[in-house]
N, C-alpha and C positions, 0 to 999 in steps of 0.2 A: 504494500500500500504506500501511501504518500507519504516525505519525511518530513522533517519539520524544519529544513532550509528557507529562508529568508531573505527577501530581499537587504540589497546590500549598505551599509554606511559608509559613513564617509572615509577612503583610503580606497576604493574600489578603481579599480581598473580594468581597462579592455582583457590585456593580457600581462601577465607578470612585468614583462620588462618596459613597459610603459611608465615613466616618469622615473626610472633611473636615471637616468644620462638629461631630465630638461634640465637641469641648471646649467650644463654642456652648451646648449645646443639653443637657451634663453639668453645667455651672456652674445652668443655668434648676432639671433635674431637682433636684437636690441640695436648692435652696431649698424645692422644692414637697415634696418625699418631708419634710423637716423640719416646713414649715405642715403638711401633709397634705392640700393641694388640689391641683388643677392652672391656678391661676392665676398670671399671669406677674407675682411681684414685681417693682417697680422696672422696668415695662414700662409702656405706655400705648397706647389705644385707634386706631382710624383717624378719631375724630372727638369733638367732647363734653370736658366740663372735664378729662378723663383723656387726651387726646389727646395723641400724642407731637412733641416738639419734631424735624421734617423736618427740622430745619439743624443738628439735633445728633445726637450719637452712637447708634445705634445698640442698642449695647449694655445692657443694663440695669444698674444702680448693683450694687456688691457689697453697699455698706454699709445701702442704701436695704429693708429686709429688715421691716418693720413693716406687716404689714396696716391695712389704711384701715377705716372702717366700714362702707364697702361691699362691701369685699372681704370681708368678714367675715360677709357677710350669705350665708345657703344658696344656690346655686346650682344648677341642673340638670348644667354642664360640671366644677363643683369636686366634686360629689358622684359624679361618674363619676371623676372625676382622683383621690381617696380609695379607691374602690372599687377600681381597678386595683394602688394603689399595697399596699391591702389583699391584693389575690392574692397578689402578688408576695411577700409576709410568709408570709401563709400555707403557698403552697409552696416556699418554703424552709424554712420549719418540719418539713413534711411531706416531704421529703428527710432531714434529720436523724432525724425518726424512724422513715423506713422503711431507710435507708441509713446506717444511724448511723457505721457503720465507714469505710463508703467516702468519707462529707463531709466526716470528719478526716484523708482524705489527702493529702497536698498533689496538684496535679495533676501537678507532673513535680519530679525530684529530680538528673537527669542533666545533667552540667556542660556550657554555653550552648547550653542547651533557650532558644528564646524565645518569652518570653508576654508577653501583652498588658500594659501598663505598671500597669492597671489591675489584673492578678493577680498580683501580685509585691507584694511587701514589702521594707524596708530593713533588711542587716543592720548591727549595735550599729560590725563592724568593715568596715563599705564593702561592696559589691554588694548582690545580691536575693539571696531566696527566691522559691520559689512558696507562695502563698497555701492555706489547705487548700480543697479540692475547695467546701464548703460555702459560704463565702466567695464562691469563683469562681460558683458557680453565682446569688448572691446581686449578683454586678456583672454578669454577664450578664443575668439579668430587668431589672436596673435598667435597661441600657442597651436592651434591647428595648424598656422602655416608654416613652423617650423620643421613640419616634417614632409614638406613637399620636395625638399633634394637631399633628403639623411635617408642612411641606408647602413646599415651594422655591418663589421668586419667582423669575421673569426678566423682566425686559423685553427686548420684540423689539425690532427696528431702527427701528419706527414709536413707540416710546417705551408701548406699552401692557404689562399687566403680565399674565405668564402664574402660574398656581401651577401646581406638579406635587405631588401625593402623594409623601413621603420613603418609599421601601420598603426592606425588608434580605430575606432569603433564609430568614429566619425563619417571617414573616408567614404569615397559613394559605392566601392565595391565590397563592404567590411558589409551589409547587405547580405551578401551571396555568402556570405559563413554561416548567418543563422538561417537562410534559408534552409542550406544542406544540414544545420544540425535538425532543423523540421521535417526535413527527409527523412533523415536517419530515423529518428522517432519513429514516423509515422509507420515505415516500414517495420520496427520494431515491436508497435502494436499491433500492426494487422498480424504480423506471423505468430506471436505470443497469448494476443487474444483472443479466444474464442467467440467475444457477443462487443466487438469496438463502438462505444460510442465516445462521444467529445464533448464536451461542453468548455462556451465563454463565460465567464461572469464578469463582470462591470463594474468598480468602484470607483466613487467621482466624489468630491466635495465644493462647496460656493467658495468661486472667488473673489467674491466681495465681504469685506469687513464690518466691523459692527458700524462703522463709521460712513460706510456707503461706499468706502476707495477700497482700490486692487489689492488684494492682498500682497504680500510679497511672498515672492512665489515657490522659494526655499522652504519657508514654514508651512506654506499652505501645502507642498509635496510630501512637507516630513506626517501632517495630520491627516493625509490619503493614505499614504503607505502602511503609516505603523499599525493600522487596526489589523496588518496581517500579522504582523510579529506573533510567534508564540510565548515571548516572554513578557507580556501583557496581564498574564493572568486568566488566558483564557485566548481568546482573538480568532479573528476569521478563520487561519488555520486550523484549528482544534475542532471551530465548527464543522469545517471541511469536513475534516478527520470523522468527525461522530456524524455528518450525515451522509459517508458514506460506507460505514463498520461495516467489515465484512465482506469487502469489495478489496480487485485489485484493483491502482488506480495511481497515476502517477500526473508531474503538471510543469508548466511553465509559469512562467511570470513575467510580463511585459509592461513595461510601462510609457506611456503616451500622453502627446499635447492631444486640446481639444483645439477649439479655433478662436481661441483667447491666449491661447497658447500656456494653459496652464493643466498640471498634470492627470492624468487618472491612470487606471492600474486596469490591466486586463489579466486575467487568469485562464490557460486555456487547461482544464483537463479533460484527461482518457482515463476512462472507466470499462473495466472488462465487466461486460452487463449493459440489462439494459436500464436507464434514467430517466428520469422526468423532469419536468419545471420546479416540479414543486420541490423534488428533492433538494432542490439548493435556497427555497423559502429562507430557511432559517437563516443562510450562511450569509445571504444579503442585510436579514435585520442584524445582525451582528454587526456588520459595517455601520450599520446606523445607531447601533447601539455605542460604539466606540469611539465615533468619530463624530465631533463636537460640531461641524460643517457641514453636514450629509443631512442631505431632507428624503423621503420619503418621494417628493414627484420626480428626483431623478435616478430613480433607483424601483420604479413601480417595473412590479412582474406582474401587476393584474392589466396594464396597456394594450389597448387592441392594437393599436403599432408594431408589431414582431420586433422592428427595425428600433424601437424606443424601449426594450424590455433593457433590463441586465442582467437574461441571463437568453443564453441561445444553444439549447440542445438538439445534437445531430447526432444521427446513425451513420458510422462508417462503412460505407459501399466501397472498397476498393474498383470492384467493376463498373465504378458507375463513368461516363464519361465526361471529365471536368465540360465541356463544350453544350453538353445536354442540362448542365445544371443552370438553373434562374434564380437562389434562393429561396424556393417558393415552400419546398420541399422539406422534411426533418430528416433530410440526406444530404451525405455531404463524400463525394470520391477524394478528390485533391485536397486533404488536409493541411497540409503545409502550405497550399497557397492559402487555404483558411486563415487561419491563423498568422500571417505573416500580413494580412488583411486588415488584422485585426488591430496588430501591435504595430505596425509601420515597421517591423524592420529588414524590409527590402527595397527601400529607396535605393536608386542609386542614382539621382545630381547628385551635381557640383552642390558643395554645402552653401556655398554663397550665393547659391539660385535657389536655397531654400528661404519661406515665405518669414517673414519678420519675427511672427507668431513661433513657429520653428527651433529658429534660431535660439530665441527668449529661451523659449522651454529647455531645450538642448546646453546652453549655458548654466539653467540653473541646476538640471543634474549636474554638467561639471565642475560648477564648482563646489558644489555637497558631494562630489566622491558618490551617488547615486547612480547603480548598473541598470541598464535598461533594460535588458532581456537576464533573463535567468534560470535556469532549468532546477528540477527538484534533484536530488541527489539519486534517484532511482532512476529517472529520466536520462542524467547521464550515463546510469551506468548502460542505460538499453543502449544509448546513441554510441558507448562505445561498444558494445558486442555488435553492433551493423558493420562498424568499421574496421573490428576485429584489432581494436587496441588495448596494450596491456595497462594496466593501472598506474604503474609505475611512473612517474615524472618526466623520466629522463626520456619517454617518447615526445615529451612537449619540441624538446630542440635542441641546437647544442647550446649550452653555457659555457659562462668561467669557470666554473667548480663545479663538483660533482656533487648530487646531492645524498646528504647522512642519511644511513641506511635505515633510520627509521624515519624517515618523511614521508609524509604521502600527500594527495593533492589537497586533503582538506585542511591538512595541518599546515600547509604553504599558503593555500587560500585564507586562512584564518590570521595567517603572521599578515598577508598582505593588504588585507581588505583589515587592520588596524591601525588607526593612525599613528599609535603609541610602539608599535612596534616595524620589523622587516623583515623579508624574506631570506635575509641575510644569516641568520642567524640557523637557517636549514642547511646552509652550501658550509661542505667540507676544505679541507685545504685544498692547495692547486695540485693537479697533475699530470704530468709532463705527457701522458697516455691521453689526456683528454683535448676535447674543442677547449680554446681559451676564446676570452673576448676583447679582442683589440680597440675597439674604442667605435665613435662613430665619424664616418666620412661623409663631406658634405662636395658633390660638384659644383665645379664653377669651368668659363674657359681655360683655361689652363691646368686644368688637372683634377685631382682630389686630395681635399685637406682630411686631416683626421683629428680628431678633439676627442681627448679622454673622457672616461665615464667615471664618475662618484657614485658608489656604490650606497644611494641613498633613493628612500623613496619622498613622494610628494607630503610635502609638510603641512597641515591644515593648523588651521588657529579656531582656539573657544570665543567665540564673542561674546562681548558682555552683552544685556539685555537692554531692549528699549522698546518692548512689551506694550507702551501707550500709543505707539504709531502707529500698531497694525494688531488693534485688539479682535479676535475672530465672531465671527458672526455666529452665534453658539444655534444651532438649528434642535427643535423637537425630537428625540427617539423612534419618533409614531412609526408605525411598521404600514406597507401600501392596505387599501382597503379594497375590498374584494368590492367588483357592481354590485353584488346581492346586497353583502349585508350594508351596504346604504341605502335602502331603502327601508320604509317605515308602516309601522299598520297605516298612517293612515291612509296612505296608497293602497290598500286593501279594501278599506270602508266601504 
């Protein structure tokens, strides 16, 4: 059955080795967004009078910040390095003034909310703030477009040098990962289930404040999500759990903008058996029992609207053919494009051609360390026997160090997805038999630099509170009410 995996807190990342090496690769950005290219000041070439000194550091000069004449001369890779750095301005511009209100909110206001080190500010008398919305979403692009020409070196055991493409969960093709783990799935419950059905559920909260303004959208993410937490005391999960006893049944977790661009939570599970609407009654009033923002009209399973309920159970037809299907039906063949429907995470634009609203929301997961997709821990484990992989870590890729023989992925997951701690602390000493990892190279005309990595993750900061700015709209528990019982004798009489 289901376990009791969680969506994630802040320290969460796409994939482990994300936010190791940004301070690397922040310090490079910084110079270039200032020149307005993307060439690597105080970096040198793999060959030719710009060629970098192999027996010295690494790193590029802080001070060494003077273009040459040749740097200075047009390029085809500077002229793209401008261009991006261009978007980047622009749509932040274009946030401001399509959201004017919502970019001067900070993203969260509630005492030790944590956000990324990079969205917070100092105050005059010690701690942080959060940064307004506008800002954040202006160090987010930044940090997106750091990884448009970094790409990781390793060398293997034979001393030859591998690159890998640096990706984040951003990217337009980062998409097509969680398609295929919905693949994988899905194929994994049609061969394993005897009676496949699926079910979406729905959870959303008001993002408007008691005060009548936007909420800010950090806080308002964290009081959607947490009502799944098991550590709650109880929580949607549990309810899960007990209104499905007895069932196998395993699940996803995605979470998505609306078109306020503020968040909600889709949960897609597979249940071996068959299901009903009602069976997940409960698990919706739970949400609304938890969460202080959730009303009852958007969350009614009694809507004659199919397309307005929150909750959407389907029979899995593997034979059915995706092309015959209308949604009309409580069938559903092509699950994975289901659900990938459902959560959005098979976009694949350019991020910068996503809509204002988008963006907002996509910021404010990043700077709350908040994973957008999620599988249960049973889920994985089906997606890996599809793939036929071993448990073990070291299938992830190569590293710098090997990992201690009692690791495993949750206990890596768990060091990482901590803000207070690191994945470091699982890697063994170095060995001469193993991949190491050389650092990160960045191109430009003249070759490739390479910038060491600090073997640190992403630093978040506690905010203090300022709880009177964005006090929440505390909404009724009242659970939806059936047509029937609204009616009254005296419609009888």
């Amino acid at each position: 059955m289901g376990d009791a995996d969680h969506l994630g807190e802040p320290g969460d990342r796409p994939g482990w080795l994300d936010g190791i090496a940004e301070s690397s690769i922040r310090e490079h950005a910084q110079r270039v967004e200032e020149r307005g290219d993307d060439d690597a000041t105080g970096g040198s070439s793999i060959a030719g009078p710009n060629a970098r000194n192999w027996d010295g550091p690494s790193r590029p000069s802080k001070t060494n910040c003077k273009p040459s004449a040749k740097e200075s001369e047009p390029s085809e890779e500077r002229i793209s390095g401008r261009y991006w750095w261009r978007r980047k301005n622009e749509t932040v511009n274009e946030i401001f003034d399509t959201l004017p209100q919502r970019a001067n909110r900070p993203a969260a206001v509630r005492e030790k909310t944590k956000l990324r080190d990079d969205c917070v500010r100092d105050r005059a008398d010690g701690g942080y703030r959060s940064k307004p919305m506008g800002a954040v979403v202006r160090e987010f692009l930044s940090w997106y477009n750091d990884y448009r020409h970094a790409h990781l070196l390793f060398n293997d055991p034979d001393g030859n040098t591998v690159r890998s493409k640096m990706e984040n969960s951003h990217q337009p093709g980062y998409g097509n990962r969680y398609y295929a783990r919905f693949k994988a799935l899905e194929r994994q419950v049609i061969r394993e289930y005897d009676d496949p059905h699926s079910c979406i559920l729905t959870f959303s909260g008001s993002h408007e404040n008691a005060d009548g303004d936007w909420r800010c959208p950090v806080d308002h993410l964290r009081d959607v999500i947490d009502t799944w937490r098991p550590d709650r005391g109880g929580g949607v999960y549990h309810q899960l759990r007990q209104s499905l006893d007895g069932m196998e049944w395993q699940y996803c977790v995605g979470v998505e903008h609306n078109s306020k661009g503020y968040g909600h939570v889709h949960v897609g599970v597979f249940v071996d058996g068959e299901i009903t609407e009602s069976d997940f009654h409960n698990v919706i009033d739970e949400h609304l029992r938890l969460c202080d923002i959730a009303h009852r009209d958007a969350h009614n399973y009694y809507h004659p609207d199919s397309e307005k309920k929150p909750i959407s159970v389907r029979r899995i037809d593997p034979d059915l053919d995706p092309e015959d299907y209308d949604g009309s039906e409580d069938v559903v063949g092509n699950v994975a494009s289901y659900l990938a429907e459902y959560i959005g995470a098979a976009a694949e634009s350019e991020l910068f051609d996503r809509s204002p609203e988008e963006l907002y929301f996509r910021a404010a997961c990043w700077s709350s360390g908040t994973q957008r997709v999620r599988f249960s821990t049973g889920a994985n484990e089906m997606i890996r026997r599809d793939r036929d992989e071993p448990r073990r870590v070291e299938a992830m890729g190569p590293v710098s160090r090997g990992w201690k023989p009692d690791a495993t992925e949750e206990k890596i997951a768990a060091a990482a997805n901590d803000p207070d701690r690191s994945i470091t602390e699982w890697l063994e000493e170095p060995d001469e038999d193993r991949w190491t990892l050389q650092g990160i190279g960045r191109v430009d005309d003249k070759g490739e630099t390479v910038f060491e990595i600090e073997q640190s993750t992403v630093q978040y900061r506690e905010i203090h509170g300022a709880e009177s700015i964005d006090p929440p709209k505390k909404l009724p528990p009242d659970r939806p009410k059936s047509p029937s019982a609204a009616s009254t004798l005296e419609e009888y009489g």
